[in-house]
Backbone as a printed PyTorch tensor [residue, N CA C, xyz], in Angstrom:
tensor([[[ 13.5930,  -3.1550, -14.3830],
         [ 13.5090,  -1.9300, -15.1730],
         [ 12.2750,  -1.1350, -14.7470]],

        [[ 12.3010,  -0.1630, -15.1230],
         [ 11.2400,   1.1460, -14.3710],
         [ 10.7010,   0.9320, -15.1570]],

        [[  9.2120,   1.3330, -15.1390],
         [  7.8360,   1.3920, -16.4330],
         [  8.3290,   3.2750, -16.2350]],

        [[  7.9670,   3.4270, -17.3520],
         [  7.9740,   5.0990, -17.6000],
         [  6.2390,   5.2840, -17.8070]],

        [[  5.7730,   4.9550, -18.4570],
         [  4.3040,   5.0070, -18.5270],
         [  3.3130,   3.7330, -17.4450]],

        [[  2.6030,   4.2080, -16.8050],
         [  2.2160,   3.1370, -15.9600],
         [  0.4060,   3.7850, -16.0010]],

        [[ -0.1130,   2.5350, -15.1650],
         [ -1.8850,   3.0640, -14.9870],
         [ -2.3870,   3.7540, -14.3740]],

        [[ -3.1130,   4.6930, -14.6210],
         [ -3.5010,   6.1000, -14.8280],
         [ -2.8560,   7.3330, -15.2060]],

        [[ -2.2440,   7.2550, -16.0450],
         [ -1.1590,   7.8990, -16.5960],
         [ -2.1540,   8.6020, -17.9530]],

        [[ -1.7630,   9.7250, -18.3830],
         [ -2.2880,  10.8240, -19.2420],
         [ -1.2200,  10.4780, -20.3920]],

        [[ -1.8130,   9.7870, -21.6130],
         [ -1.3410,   9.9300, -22.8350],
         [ -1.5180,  10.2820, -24.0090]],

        [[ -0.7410,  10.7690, -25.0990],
         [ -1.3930,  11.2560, -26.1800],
         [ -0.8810,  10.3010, -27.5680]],

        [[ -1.6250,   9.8390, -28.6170],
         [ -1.2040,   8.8960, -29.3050],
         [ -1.0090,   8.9670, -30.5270]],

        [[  0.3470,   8.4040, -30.7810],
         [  1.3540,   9.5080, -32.0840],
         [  1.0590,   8.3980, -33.2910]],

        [[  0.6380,   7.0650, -33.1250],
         [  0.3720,   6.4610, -34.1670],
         [ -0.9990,   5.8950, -34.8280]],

        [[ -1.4430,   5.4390, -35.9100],
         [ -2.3210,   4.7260, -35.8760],
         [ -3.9720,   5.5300, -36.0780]],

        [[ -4.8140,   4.7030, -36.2010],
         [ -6.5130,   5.0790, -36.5800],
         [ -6.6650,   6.2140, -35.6120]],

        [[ -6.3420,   6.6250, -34.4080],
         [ -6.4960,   7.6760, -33.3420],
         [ -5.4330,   8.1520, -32.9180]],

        [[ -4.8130,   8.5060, -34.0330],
         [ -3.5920,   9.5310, -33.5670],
         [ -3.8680,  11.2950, -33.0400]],

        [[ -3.4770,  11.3680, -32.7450],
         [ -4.2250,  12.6170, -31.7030],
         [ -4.6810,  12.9920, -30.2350]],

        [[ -5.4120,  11.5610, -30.1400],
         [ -6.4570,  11.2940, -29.2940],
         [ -5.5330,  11.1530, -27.8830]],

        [[ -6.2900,  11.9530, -27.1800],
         [ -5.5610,  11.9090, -25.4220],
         [ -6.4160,  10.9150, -24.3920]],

        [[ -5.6490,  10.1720, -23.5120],
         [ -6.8280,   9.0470, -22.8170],
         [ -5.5450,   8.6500, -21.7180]],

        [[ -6.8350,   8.2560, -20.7380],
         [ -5.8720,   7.5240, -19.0870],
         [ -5.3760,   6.0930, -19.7270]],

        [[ -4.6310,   5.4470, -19.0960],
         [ -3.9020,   4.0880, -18.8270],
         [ -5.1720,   3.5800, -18.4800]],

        [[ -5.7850,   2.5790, -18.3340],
         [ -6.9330,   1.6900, -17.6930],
         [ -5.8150,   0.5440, -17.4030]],

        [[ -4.7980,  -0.3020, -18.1380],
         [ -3.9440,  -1.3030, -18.1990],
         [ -2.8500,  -1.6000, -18.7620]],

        [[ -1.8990,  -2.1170, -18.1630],
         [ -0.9290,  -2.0990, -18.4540],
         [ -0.1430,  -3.7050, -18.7660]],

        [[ -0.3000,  -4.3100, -20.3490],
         [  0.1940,  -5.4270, -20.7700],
         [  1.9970,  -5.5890, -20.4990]],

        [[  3.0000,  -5.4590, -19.2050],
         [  3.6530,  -5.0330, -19.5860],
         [  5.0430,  -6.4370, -20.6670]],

        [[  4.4050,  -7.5940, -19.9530],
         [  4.9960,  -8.8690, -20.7620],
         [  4.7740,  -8.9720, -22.4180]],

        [[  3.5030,  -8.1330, -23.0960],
         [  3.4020,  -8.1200, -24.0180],
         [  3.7530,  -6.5450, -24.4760]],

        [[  4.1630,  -5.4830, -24.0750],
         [  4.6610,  -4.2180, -24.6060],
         [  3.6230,  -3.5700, -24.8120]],

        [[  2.2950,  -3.9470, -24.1620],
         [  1.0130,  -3.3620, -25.1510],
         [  0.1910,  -2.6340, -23.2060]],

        [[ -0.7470,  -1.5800, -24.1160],
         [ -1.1550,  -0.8960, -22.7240],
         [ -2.8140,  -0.5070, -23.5930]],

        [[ -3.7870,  -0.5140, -22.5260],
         [ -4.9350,  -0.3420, -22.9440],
         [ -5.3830,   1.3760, -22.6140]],

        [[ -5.7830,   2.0540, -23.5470],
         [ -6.1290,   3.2510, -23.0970],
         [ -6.9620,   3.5180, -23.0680]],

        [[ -8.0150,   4.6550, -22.3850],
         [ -9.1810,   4.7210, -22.3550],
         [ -9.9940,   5.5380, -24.0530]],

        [[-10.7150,   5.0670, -24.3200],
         [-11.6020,   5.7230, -25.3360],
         [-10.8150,   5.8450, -26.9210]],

        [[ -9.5950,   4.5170, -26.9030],
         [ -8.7540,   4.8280, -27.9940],
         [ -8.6360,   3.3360, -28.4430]],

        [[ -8.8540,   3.0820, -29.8090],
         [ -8.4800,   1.5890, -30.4560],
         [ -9.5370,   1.1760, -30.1630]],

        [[-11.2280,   1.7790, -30.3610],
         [-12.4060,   0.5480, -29.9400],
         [-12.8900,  -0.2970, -31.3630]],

        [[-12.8050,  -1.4350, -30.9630],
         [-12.9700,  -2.6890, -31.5840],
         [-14.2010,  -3.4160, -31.2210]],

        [[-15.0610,  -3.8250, -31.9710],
         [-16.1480,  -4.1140, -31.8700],
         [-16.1400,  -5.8600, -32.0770]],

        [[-16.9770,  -6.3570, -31.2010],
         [-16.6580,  -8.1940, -31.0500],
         [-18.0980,  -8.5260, -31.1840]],

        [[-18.2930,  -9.5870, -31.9550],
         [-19.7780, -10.1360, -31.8070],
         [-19.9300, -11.5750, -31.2260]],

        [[-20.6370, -11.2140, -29.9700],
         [-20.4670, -11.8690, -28.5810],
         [-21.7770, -13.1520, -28.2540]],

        [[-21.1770, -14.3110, -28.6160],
         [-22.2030, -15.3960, -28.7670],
         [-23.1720, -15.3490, -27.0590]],

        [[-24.1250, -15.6950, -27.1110],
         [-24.8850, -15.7670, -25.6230],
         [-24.1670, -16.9930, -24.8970]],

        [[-24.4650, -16.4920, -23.7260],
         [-23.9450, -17.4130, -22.2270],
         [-24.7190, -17.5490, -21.4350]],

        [[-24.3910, -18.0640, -20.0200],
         [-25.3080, -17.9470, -19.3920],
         [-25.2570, -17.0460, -19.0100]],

        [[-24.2210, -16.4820, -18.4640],
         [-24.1980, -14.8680, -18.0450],
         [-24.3960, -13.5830, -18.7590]],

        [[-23.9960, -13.8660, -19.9070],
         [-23.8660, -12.9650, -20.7370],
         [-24.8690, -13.0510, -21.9410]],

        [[-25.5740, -11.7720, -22.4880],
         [-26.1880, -11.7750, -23.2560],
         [-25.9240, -11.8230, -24.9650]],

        [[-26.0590, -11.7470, -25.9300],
         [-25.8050, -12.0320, -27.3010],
         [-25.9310, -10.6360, -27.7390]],

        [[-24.8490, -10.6120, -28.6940],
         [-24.7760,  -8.8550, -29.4670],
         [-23.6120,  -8.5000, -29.1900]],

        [[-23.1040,  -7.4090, -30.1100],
         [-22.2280,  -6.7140, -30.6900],
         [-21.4630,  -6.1210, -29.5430]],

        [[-20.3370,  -6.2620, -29.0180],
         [-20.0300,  -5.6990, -28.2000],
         [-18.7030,  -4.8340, -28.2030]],

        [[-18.1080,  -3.5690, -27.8830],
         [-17.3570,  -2.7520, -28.3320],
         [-16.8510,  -2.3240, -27.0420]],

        [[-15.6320,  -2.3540, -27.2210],
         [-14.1850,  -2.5890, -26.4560],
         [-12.9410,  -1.7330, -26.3830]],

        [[-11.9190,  -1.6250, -25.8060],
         [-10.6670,  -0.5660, -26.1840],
         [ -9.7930,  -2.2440, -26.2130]],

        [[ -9.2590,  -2.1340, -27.2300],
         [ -8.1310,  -3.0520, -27.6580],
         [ -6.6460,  -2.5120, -27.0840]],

        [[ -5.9320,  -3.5900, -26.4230],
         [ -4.3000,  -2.7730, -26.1510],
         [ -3.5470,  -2.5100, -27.9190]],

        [[ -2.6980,  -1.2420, -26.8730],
         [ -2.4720,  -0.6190, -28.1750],
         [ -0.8570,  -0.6060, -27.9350]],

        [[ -0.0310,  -0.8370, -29.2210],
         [  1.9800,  -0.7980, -28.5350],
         [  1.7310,   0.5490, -27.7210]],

        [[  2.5110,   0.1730, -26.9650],
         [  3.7700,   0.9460, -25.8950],
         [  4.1070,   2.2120, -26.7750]],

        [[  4.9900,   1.8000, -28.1320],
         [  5.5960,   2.6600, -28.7720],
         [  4.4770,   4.0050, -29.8440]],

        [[  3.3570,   3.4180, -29.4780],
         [  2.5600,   4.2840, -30.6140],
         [  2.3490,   5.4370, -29.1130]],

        [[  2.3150,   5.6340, -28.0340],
         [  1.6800,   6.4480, -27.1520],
         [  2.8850,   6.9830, -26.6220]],

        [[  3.1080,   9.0750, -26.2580],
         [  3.5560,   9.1960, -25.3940],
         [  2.5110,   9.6510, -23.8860]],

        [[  3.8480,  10.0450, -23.1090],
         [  3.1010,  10.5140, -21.8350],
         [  2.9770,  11.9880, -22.1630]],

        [[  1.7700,  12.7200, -22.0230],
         [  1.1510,  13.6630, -22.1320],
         [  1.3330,  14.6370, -21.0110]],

        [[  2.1740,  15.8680, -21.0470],
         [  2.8410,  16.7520, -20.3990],
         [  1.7930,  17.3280, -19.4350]],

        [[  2.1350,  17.0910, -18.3820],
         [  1.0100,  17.8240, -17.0070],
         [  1.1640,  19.1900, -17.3930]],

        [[  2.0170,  19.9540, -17.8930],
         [  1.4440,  21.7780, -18.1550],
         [  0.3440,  22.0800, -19.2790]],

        [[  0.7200,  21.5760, -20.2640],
         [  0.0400,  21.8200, -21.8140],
         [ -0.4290,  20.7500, -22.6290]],

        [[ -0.1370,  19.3110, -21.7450],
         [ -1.1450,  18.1800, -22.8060],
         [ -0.3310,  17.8230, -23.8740]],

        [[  0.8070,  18.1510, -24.2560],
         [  1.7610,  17.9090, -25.6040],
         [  2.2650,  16.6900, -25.4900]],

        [[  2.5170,  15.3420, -26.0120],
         [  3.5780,  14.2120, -26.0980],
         [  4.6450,  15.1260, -25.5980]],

        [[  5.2320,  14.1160, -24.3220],
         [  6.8770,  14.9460, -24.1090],
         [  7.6320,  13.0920, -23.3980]],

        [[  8.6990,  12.7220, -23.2630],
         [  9.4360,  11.5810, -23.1120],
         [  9.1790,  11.9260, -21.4910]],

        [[  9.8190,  10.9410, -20.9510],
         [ 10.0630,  10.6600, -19.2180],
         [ 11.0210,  10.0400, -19.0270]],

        [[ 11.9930,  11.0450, -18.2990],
         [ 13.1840,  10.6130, -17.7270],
         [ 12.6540,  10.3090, -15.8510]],

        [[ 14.1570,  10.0480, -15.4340],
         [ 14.0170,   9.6000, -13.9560],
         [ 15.1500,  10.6740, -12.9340]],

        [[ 14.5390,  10.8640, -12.3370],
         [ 15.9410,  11.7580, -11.8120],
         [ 15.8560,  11.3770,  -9.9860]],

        [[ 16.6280,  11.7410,  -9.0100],
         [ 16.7360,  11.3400,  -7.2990],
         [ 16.0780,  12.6060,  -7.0610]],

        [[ 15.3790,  12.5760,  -6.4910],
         [ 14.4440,  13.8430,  -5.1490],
         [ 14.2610,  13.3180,  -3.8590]],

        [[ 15.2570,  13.5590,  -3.0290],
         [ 15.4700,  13.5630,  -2.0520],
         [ 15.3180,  11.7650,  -1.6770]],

        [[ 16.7540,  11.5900,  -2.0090],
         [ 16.7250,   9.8920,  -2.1910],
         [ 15.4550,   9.0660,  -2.6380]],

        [[ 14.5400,  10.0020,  -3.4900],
         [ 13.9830,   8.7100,  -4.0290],
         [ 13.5220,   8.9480,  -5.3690]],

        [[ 13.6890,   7.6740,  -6.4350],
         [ 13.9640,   7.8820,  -7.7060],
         [ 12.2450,   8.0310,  -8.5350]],

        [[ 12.1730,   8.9990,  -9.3470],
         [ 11.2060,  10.1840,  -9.6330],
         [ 10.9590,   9.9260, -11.1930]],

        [[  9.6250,  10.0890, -11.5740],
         [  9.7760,  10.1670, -12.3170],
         [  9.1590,  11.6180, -13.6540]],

        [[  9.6740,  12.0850, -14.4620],
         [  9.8580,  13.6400, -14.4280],
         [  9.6430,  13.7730, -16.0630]],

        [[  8.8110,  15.1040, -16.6230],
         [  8.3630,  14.6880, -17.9540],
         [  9.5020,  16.0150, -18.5630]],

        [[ 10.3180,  15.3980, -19.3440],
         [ 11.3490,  16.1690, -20.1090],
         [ 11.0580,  17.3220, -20.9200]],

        [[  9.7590,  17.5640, -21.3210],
         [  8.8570,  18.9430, -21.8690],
         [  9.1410,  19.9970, -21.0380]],

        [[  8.6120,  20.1010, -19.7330],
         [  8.7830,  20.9260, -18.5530],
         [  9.2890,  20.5900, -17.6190]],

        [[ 10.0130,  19.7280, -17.1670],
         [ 10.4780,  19.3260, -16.1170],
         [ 10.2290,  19.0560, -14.5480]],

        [[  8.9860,  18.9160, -14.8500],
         [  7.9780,  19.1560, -13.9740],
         [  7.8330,  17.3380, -13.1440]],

        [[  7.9410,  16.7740, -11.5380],
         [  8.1480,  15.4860, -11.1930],
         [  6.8060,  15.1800, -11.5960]],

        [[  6.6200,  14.0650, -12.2550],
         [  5.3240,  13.1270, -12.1140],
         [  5.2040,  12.0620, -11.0880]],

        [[  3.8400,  12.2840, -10.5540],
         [  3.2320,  11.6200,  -9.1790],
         [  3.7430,  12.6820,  -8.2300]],

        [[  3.6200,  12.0330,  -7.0180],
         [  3.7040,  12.5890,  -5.8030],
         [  5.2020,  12.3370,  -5.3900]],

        [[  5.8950,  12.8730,  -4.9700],
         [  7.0230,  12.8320,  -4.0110],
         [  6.6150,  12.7640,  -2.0860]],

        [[  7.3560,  11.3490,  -1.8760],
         [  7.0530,  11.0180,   0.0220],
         [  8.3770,  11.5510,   0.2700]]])
């Protein structure tokens, strides 16, 4: 199956404590349905010392569902869905707002 949203991808997020909020893909959980976005869902951990690592509060982007985020329209920034369509035998993927291909076409 195709990922419709993948990493570095521009999204805007329709559910939850930061609904609103627009941010890149950093990761993509795709066995668990969950995707990490940048600057959205930060969660704060209090982080015992190591050897490597120092002691204190440390604050994080937590993965967030699949279903709370769309892909964020390359003209105007709006949530819009992603379909797939053929450009010149090869399968594309294209944001249904404007119709405009996302990524590059070889």
């Amino acid at each position: 199956m195709a990922a419709k949203i993948k990493k570095g991808d521009k999204v805007v997020v329709l559910a939850g404590k930061d609904k609103g909020k627009t941010g890149e893909v950093t990761k993509v959980l795709a066995a668990e349905g969950r995707l990490v976005v940048q600057g959205v869902n930060l969660v704060k951990k209090h982080q015992k010392q190591t050897q490597t690592q120092e002691a204190g509060i440390r604050t994080f982007e937590a993965p967030i569902q699949v279903s709370n985020v769309a892909y964020a329209d390359p003209t105007d920034g709006k949530a819009t869905k992603v379909g797939f369509k053929v450009v010149d035998g090869k399968k594309v993927r294209f944001a249904k707002r404007s119709g405009e291909v996302i990524g590059d076409v070889k």
